[in-house]
N, CA, C and O atoms as a GROMACS GRO file, in nm:
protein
  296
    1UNK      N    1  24.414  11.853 -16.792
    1UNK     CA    2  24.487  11.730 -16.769
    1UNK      C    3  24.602  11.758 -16.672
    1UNK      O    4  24.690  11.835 -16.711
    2UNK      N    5  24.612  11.696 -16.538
    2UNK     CA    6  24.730  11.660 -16.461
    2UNK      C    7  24.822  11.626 -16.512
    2UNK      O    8  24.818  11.518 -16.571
    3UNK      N    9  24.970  11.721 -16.512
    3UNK     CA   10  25.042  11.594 -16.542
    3UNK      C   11  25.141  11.560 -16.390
    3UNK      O   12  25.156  11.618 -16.282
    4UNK      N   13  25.193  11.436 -16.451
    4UNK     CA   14  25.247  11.361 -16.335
    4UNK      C   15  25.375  11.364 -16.333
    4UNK      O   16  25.446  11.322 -16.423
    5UNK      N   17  25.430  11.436 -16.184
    5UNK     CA   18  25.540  11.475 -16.165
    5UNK      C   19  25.639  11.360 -16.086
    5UNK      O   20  25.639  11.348 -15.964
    6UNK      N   21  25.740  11.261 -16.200
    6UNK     CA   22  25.802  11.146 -16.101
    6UNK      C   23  25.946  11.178 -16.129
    6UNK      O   24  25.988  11.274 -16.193
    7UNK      N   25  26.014  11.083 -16.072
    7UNK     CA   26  26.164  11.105 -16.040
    7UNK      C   27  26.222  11.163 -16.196
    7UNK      O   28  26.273  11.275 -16.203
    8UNK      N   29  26.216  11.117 -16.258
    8UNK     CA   30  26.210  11.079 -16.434
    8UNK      C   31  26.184  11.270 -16.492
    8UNK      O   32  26.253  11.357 -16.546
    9UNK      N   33  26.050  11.256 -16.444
    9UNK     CA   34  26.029  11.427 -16.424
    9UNK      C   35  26.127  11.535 -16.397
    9UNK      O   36  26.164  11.631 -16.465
   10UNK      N   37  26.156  11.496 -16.288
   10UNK     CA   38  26.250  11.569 -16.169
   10UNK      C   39  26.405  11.583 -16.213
   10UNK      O   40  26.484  11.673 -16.185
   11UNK      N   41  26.428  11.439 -16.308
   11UNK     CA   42  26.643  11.472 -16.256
   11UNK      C   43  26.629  11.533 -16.443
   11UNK      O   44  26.716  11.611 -16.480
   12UNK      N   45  26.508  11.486 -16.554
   12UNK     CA   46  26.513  11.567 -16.683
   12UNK      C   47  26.491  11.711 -16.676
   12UNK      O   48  26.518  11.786 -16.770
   13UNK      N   49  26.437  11.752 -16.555
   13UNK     CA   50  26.386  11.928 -16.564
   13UNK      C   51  26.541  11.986 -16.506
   13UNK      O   52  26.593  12.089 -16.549
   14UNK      N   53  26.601  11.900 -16.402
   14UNK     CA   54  26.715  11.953 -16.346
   14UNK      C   55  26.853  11.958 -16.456
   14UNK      O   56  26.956  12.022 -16.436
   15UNK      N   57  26.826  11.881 -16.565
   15UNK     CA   58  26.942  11.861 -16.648
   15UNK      C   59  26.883  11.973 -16.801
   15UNK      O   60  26.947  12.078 -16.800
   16UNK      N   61  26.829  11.970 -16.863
   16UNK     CA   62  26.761  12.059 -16.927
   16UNK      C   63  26.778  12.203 -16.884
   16UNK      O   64  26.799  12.291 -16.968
   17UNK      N   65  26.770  12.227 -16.756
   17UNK     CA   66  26.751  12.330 -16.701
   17UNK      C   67  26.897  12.375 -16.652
   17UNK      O   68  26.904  12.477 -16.583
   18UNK      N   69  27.001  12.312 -16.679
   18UNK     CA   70  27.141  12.328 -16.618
   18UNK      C   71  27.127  12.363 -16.462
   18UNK      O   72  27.194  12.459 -16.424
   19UNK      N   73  27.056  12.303 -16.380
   19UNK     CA   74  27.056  12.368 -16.254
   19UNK      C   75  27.174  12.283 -16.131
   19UNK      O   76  27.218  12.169 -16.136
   20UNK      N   77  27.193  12.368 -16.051
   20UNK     CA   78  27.307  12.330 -15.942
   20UNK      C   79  27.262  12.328 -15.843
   20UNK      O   80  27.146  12.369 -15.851
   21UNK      N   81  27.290  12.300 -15.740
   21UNK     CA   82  27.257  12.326 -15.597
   21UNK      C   83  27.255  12.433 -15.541
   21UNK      O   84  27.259  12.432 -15.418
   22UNK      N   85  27.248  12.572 -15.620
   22UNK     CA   86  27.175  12.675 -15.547
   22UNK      C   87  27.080  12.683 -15.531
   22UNK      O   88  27.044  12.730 -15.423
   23UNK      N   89  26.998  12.648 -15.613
   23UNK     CA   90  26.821  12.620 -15.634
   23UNK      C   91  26.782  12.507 -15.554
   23UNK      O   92  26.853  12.418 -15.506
   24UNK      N   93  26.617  12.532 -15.546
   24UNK     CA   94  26.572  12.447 -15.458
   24UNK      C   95  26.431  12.442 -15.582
   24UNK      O   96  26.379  12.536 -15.643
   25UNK      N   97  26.396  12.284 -15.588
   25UNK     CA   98  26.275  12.279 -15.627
   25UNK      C   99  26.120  12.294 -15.548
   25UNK      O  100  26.109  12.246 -15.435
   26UNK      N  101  26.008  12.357 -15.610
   26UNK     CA  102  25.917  12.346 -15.511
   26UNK      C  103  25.761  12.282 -15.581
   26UNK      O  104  25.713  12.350 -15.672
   27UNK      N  105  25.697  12.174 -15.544
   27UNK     CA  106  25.598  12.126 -15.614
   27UNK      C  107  25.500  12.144 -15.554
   27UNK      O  108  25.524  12.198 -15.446
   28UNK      N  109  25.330  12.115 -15.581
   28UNK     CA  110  25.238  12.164 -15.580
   28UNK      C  111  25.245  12.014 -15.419
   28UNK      O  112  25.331  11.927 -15.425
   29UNK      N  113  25.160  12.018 -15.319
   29UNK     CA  114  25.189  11.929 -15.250
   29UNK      C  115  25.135  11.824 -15.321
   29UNK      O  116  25.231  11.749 -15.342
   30UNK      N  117  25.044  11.781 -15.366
   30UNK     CA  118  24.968  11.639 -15.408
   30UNK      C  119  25.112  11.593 -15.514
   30UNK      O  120  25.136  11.474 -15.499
   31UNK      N  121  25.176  11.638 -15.579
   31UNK     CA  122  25.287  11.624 -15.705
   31UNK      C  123  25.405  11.643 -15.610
   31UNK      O  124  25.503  11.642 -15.683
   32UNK      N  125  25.448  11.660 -15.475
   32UNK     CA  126  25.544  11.613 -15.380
   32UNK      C  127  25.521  11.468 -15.337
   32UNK      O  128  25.602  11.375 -15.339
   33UNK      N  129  25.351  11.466 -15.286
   33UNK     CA  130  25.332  11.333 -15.200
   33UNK      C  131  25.333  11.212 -15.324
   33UNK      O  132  25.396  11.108 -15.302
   34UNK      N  133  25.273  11.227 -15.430
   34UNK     CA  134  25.268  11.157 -15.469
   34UNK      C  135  25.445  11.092 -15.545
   34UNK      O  136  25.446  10.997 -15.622
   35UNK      N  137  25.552  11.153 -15.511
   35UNK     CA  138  25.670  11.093 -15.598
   35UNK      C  139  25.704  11.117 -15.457
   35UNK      O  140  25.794  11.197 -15.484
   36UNK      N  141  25.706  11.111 -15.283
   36UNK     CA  142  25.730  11.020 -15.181
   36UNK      C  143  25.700  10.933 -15.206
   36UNK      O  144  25.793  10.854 -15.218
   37UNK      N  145  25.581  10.882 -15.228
   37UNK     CA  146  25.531  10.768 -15.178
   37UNK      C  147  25.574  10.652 -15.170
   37UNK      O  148  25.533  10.560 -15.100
   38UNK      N  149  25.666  10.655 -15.250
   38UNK     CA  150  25.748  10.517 -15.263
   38UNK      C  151  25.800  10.478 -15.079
   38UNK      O  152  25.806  10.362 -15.038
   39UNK      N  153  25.828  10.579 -15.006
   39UNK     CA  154  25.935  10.597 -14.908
   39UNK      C  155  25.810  10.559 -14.795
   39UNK      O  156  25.691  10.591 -14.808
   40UNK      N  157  25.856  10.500 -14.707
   40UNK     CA  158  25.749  10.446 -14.582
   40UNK      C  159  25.742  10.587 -14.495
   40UNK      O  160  25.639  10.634 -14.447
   41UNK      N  161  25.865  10.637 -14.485
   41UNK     CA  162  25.782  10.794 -14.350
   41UNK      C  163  25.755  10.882 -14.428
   41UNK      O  164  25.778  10.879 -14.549
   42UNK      N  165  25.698  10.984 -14.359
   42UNK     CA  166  25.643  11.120 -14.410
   42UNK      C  167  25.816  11.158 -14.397
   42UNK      O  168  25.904  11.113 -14.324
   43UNK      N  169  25.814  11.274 -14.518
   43UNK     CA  170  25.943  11.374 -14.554
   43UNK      C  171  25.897  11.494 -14.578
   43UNK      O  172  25.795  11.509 -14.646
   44UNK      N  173  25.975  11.614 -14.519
   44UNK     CA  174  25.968  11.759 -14.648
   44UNK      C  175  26.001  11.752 -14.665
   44UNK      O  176  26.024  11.863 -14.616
   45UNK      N  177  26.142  11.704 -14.747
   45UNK     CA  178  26.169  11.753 -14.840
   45UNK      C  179  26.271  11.603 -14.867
   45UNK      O  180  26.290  11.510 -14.789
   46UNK      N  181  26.335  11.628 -15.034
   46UNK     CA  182  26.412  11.491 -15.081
   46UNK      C  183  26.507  11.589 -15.174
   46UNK      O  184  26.501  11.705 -15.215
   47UNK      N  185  26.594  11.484 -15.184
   47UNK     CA  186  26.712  11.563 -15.230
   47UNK      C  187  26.737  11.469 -15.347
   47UNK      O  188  26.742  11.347 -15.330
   48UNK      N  189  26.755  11.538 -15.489
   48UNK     CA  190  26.739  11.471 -15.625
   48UNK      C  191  26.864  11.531 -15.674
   48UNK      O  192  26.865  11.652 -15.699
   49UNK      N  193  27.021  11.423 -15.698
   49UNK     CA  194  27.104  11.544 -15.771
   49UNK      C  195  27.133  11.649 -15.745
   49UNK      O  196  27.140  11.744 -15.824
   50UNK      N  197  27.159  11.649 -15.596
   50UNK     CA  198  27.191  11.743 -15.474
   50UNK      C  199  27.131  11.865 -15.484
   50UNK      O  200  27.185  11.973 -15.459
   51UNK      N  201  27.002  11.844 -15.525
   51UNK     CA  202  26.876  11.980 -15.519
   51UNK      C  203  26.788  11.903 -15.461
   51UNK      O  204  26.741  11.790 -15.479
   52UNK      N  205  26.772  12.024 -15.356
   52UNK     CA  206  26.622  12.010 -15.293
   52UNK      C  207  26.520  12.011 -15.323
   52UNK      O  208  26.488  12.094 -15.408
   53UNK      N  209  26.408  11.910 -15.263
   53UNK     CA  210  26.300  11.886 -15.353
   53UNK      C  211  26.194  11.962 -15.267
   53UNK      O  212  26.251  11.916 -15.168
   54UNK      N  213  26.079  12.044 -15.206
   54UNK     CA  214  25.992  12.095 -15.137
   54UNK      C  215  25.882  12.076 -15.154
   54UNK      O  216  25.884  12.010 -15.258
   55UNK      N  217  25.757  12.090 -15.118
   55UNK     CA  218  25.612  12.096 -15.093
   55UNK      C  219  25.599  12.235 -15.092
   55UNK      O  220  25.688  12.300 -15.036
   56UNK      N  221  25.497  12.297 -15.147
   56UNK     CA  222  25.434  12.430 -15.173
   56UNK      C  223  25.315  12.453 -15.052
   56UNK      O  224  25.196  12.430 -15.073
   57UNK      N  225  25.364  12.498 -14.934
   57UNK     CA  226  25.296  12.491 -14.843
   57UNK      C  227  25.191  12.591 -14.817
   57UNK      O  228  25.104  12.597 -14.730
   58UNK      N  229  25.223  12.675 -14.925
   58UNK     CA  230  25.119  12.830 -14.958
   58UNK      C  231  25.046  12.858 -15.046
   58UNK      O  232  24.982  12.962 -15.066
   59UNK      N  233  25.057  12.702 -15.143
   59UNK     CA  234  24.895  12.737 -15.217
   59UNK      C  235  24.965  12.841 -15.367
   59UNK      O  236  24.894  12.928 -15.418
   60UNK      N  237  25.076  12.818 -15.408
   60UNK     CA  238  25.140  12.940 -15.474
   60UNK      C  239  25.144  12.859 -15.615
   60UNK      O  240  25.108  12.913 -15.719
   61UNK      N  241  25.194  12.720 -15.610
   61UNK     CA  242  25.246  12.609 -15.734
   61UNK      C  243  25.136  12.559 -15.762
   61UNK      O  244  25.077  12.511 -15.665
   62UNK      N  245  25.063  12.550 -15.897
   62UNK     CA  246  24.967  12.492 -15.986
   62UNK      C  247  25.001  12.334 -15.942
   62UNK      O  248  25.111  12.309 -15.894
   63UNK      N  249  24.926  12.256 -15.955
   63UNK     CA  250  24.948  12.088 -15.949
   63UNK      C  251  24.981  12.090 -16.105
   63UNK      O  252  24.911  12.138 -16.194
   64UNK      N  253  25.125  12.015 -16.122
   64UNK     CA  254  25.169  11.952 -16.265
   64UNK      C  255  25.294  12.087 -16.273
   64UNK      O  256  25.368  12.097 -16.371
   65UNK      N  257  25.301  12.168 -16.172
   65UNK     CA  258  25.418  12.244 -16.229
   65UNK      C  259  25.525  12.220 -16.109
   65UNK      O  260  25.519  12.158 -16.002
   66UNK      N  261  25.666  12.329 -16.200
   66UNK     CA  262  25.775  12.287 -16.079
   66UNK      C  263  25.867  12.432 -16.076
   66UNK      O  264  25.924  12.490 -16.168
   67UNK      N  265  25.859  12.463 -15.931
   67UNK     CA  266  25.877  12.631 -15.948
   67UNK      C  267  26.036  12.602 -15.876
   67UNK      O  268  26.056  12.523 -15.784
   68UNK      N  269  26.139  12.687 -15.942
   68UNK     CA  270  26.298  12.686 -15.895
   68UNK      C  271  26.329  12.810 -15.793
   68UNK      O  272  26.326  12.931 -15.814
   69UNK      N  273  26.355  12.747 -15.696
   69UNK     CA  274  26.352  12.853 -15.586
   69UNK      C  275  26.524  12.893 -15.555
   69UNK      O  276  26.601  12.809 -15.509
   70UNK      N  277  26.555  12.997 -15.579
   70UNK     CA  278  26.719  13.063 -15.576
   70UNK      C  279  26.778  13.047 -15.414
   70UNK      O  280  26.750  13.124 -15.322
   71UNK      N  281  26.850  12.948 -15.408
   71UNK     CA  282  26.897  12.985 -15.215
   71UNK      C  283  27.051  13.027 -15.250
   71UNK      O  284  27.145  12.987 -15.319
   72UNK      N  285  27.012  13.147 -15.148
   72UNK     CA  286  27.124  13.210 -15.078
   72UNK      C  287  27.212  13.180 -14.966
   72UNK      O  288  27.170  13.170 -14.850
   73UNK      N  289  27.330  13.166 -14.998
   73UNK     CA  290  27.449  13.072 -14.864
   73UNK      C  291  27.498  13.230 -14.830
   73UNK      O  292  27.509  13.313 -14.920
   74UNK      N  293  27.520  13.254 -14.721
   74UNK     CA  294  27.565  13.358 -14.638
   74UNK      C  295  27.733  13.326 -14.624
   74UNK      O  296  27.804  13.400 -14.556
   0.00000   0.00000   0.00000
């Protein structure tokens, strides 16, 4: 079973998860496009609760999961 990754998804994993804006989220692409879609242009990326939201452009993120990616500020 898929599950379905929507905004609702997104700002409960970020609060649960105590996360800040060092992290970056990254989703499977079909579980990116599908919680754009609301938005008329194509995007990479959306910003939820001042975390970045990404597309898994390497085939790495299962569809239905959500992998926290650590960014480094120089």
């Amino acid at each position: 079973m898929k599950k379905n990754i929507d905004l609702t998804t997104i700002k409960n994993f970020i609060l649960t998860n105590a996360l800040s804006e060092n992290v970056m989220l990254m989703l499977h692409p079909s579980n990116f496009d599908k919680l754009v879609t609301a938005g008329k242009q194509k995007t990479k990326s959306i910003c939820i609760a001042g975390i970045n939201i990404i597309a898994d452009d390497n085939n790495e993120i299962n569809e239905g999961e959500i992998d926290v990616l650590e960014v480094k500020f120089n």
